[in-house]
C-alpha positions in Angstrom: -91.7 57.6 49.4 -94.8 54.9 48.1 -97.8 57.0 47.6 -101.1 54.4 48.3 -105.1 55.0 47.8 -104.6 55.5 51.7 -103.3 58.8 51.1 -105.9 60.0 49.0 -109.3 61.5 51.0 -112.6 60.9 49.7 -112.0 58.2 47.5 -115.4 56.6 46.4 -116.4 53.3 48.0 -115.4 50.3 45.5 -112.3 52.6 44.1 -110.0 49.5 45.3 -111.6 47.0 43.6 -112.0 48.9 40.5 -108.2 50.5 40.4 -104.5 49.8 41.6 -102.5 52.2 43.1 -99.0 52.7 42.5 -95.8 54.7 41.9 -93.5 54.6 39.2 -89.9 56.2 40.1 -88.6 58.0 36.3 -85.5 60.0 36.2 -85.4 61.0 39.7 -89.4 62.0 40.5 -91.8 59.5 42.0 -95.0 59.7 39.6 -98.6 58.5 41.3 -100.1 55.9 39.1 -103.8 54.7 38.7 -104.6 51.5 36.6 -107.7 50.5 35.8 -111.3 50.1 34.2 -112.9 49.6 31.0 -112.2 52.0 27.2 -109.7 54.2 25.8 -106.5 55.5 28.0 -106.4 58.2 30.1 -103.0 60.2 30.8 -104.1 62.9 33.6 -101.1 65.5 33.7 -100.8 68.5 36.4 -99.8 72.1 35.6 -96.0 72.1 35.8 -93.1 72.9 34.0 -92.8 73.3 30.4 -91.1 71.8 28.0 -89.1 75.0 27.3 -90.9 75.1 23.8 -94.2 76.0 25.1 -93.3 79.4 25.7 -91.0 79.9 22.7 -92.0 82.6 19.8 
């Protein structure tokens, strides 16, 4: 299912002009994906799952 800005509330006024939107579909999830603006990347990741490592001692 396409995720758009549309179904994010209480984005700022200007956020389309300044960002795209999109999803990327990777191994079977759909990942939300914002593009856009001026300096160094930024890679936002969620709380989730592990990589089974994180946890090893």
């Amino acid at each position: 299912m396409p995720f758009t800005e549309n179904d994010v509330p209480r984005l700022p006024d200007g956020f389309t002009d300044a960002f795209t939107s999109r999803t990327v579909d990777a191994d079977g999830l759909t990942l939300h994906a914002v593009t856009g603006g001026n300096g160094p990347a930024l890679l936002l990741l969620p709380p989730g799952r592990s990589s089974g490592t994180a946890g090893a001692r």
